[in-house]
C-alpha positions as MATLAB code, in Angstrom:
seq = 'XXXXXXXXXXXXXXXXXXXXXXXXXXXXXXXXXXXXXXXXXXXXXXXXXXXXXXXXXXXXXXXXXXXXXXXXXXXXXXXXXXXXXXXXXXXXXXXXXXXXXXXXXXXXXXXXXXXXXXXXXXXXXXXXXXXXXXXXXXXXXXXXXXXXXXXXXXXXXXXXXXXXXXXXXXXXXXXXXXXXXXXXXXXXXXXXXXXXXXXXXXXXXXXXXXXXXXXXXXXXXXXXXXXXXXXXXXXXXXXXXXXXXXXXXXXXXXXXXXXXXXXXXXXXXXXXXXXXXXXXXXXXXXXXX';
ca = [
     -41.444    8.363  -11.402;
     -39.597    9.153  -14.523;
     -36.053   10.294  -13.757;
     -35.006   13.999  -14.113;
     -31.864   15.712  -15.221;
     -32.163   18.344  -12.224;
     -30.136   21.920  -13.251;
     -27.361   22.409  -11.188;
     -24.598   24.114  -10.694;
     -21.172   23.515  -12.981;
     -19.225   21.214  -11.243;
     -16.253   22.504   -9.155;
     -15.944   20.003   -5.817;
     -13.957   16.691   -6.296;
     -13.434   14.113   -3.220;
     -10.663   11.591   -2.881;
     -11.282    9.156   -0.361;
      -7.767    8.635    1.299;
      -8.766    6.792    4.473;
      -7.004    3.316    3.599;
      -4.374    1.460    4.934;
      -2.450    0.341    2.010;
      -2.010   -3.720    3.786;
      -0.637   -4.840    0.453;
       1.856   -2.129    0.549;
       3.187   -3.034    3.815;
       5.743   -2.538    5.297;
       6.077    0.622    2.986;
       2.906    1.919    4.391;
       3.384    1.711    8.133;
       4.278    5.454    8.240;
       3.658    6.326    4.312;
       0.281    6.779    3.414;
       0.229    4.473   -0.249;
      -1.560    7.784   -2.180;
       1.872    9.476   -1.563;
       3.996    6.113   -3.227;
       5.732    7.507   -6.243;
       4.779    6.685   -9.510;
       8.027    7.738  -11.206;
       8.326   11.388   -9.721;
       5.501   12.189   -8.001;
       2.697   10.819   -5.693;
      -0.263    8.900   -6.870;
      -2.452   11.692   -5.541;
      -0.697   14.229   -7.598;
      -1.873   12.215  -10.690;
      -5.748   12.244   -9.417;
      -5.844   15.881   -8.419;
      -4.431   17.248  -11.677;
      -7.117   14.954  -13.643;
      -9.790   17.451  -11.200;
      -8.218   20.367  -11.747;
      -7.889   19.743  -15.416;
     -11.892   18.965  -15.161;
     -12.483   22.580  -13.310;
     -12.809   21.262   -9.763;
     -11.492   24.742   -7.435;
     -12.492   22.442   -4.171;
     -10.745   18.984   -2.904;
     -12.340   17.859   -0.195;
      -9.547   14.832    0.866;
     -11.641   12.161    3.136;
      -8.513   11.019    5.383;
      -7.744    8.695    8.849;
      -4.868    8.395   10.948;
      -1.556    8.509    9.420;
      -2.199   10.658    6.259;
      -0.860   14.193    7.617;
       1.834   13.565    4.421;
      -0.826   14.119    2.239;
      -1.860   17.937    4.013;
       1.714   18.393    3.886;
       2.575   17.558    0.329;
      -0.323   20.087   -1.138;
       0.515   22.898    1.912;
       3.366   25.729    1.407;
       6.856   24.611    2.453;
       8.351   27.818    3.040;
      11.469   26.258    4.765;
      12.410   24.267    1.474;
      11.379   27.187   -1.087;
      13.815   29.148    0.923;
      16.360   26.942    0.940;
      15.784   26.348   -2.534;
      16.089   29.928   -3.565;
      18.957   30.757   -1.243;
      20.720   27.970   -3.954;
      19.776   29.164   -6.693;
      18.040   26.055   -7.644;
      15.293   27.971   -9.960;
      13.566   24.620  -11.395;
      12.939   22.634   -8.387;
      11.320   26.213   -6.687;
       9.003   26.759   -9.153;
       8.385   23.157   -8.955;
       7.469   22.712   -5.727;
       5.571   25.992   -5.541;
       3.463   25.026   -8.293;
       2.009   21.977   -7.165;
      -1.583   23.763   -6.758;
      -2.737   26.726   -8.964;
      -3.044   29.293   -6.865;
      -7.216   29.409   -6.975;
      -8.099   25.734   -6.108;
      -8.449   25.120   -1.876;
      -7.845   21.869    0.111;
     -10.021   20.167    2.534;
      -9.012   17.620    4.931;
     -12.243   15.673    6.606;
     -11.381   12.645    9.120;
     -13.253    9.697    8.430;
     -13.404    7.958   12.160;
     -13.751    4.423   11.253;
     -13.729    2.591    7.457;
     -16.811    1.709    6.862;
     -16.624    1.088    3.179;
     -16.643    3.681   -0.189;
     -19.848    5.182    0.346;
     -19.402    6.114    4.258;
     -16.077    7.948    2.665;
     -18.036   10.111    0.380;
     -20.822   11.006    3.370;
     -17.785   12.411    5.588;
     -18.082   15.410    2.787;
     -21.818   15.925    2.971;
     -21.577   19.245    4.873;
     -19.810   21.099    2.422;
     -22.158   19.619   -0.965;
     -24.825   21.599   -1.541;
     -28.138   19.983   -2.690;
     -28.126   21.999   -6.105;
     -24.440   21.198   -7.200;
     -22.877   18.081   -8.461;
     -19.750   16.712   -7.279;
     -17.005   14.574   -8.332;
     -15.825   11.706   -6.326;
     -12.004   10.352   -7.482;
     -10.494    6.916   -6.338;
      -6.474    7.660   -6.503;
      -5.742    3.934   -6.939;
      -7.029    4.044  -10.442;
      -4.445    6.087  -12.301;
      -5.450    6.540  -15.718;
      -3.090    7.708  -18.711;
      -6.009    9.609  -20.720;
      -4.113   12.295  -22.736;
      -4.949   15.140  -24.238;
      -8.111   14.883  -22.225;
      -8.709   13.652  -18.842;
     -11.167   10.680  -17.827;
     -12.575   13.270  -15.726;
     -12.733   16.047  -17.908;
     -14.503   13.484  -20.680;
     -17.405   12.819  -18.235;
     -17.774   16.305  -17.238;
     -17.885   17.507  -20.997;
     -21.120   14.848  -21.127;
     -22.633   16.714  -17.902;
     -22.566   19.456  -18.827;
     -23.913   18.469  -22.132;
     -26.842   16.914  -20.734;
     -27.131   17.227  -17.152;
     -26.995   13.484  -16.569;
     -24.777   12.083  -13.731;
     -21.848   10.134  -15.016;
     -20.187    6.801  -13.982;
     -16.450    5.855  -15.815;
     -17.175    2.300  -16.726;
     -14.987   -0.443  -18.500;
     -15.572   -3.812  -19.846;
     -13.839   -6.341  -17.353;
     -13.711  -10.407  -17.165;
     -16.507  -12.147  -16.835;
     -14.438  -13.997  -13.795;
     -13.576  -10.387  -12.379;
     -17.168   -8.879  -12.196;
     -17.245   -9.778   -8.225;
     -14.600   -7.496   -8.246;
     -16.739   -3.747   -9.279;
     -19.793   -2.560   -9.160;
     -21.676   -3.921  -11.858;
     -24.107   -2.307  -14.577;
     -27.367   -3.105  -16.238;
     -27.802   -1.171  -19.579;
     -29.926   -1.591  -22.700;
     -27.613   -0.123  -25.477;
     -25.694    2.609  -26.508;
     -26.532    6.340  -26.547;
     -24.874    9.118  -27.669;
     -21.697    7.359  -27.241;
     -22.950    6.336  -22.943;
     -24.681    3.569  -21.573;
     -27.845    4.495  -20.237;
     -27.500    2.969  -16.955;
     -30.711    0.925  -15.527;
     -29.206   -1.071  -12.587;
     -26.030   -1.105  -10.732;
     -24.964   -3.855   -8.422;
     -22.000   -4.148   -6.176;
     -19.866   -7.385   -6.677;
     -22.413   -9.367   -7.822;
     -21.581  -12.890   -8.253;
     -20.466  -14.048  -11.824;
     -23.659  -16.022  -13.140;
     -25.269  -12.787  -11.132;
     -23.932  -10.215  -12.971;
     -26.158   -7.679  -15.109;
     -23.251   -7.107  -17.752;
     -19.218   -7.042  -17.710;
     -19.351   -3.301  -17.433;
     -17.456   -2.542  -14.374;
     -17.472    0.629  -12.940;
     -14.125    2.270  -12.730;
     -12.851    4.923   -9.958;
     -14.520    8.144  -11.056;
     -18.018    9.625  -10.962;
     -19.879   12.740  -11.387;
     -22.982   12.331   -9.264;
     -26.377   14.431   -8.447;
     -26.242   16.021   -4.712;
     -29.560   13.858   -4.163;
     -26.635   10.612   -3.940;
     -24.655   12.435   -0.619;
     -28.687   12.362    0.919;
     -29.763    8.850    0.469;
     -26.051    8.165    2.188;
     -26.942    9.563    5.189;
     -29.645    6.577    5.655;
     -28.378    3.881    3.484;
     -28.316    0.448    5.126;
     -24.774   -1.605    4.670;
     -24.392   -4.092    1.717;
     -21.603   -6.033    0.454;
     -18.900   -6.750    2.667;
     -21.333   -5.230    5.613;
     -20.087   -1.627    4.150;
     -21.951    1.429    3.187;
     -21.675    1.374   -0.313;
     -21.655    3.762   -2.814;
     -23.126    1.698   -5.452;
     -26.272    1.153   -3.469;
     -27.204    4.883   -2.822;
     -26.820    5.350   -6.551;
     -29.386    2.472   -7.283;
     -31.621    4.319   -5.279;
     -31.184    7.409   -7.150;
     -31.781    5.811  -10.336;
     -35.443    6.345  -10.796;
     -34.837   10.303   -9.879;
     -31.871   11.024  -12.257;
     -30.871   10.123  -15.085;
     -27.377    8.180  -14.874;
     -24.891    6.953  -18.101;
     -21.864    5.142  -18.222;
     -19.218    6.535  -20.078;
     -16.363    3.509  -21.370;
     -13.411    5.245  -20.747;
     -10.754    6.041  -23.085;
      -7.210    5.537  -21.779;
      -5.155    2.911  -20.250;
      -6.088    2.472  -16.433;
      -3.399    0.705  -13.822;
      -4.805   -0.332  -10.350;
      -2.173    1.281   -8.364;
      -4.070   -0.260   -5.160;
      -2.316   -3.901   -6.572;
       1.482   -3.957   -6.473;
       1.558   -5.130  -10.135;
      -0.829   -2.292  -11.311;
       1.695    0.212   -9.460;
       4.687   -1.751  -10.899;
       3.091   -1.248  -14.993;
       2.048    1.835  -13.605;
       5.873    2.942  -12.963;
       7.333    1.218  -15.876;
       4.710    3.226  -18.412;
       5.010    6.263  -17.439;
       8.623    5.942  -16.741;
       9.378    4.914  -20.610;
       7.296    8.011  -21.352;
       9.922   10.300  -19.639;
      12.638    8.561  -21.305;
      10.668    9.135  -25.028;
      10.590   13.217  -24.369;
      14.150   12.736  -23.469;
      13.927   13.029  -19.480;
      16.597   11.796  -17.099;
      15.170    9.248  -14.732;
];
């Protein structure tokens, strides 16, 4: 079967799969979830749900486990501080706080009962994807400083463009491909890889190509149903990669090399640069840190 660019709906749903534990955070993260660890003045999470909102996602659909209330409370209303805030006359820090979320976009919190890997995450959502929309699905760990224009909103301007789902991809190590998911490609087109194969931490002399695939995706609804029977892979997980090798040969899929600089805030030297960069930024537009 030749693969088909199915019409859907523009996309508007993004889920962040929040479950972790954050180990190589501890101690930090025995009561602090490690999406809400500052990266100079705000949470990690902030940093992925502006990149959706830039794209036009109106829906976050958080995929969360025990521990990880912070997160509900850091996007709900606080009208205890905002009053307190006002009552001081502290004008900047009010409209600050109250401006976390537009107004329009809504927050969904779905508990994910046990971790059984990246592509279980993204199934917890499946009740509220419809099978004629695309959705977005957003790893917070990889913060990406991709300016004017989002990763996200890049991928979506080439869905749109062509209906084709859309995997952010980067060239990695050859001695880090066990690392990602993995693609197979035959070239370049249109500025994407056409995408032909994807494999999940394949071994080195294994691998397809060194293009990894990086925390952000625009898939086809069709992925969320071949979750609900796909069979654990690597690790013993249900992974994401594997329901979208399955979906190959029905949709047409592209990587898209992203253009930015990416940190791997999961890694405490990724979170470190990550701090440091956007921290020097502040000082260059003249902030006070």
């Amino acid at each position: 079967m030749s693969p088909t660019n199915y019409p859907e709906k523009p996309l508007r749903k993004a889920i962040f799969p929040v479950a972790g534990f954050g180990t190589r955070f501890l101690p930090a993260t025995k009561s602090v979830p490690k999406e809400m660890l500052t990266v100079v003045d705000r949470p990690v999470i902030h940093y992925a749900v502006q990149e959706a909102i830039d794209a036009g996602c109106d829906t976050l659909i958080f995929i969360t486990g025990r521990s990880k209330r912070a997160i509900e409370d850091y996007f709900d209303r606080s009208p205890e501080l905002e009053a307190e805030l006002e009552a001081k006359g502290k004008t900047e820090a009010l409209d600050i706080v109250r401006n976390i979320l537009p107004s329009h976009v809504r927050c969904f919190y779905v508990r994910q009962p046990q971790a059984l890997g990246l592509g279980h995450a993204v199934l917890c959502a499946a009740d509220m994807i419809s099978s004629d929309e695309s959705f977005a699905v957003v790893l917070p760990d990889d913060l990406i400083d991709s300016r004017p224009c989002g990763v996200l909103s890049q991928m979506q301007a080439v869905h749109e463009r062509t209906g084709q789902a859309v995997i952010a991809v980067e060239q990695v190590a050859q001695q880090d491909v066990s690392k990602y998911g993995i693609l197979k490609t035959d070239g370049w087109m249109g500025g994407a890889l056409p995408i032909r194969g994807i494999v999940e931490k394949p071994r080195s002399e294994d691998a397809p190509s060194n293009w990894g695939v990086i925390g952000r995706y625009i898939l086809p609804a069709r992925v969320m149903e071949l979750l609900k029977d796909q069979v654990p892979g690597a690790g013993g997980e249900i992974q994401l990669t594997d329901a979208i090798a399955r979906c190959l040969p029905h949709h047409e899929f592209v990587g898209l090399p992203i253009s930015g600089k990416r940190f791997d805030c999961g890694s405490m030297n990724g979170f470190l640069e990550a701090n440091m960069h956007f921290g020097m930024q502040r000082v260059a537009q003249g902030a006070a840190l």
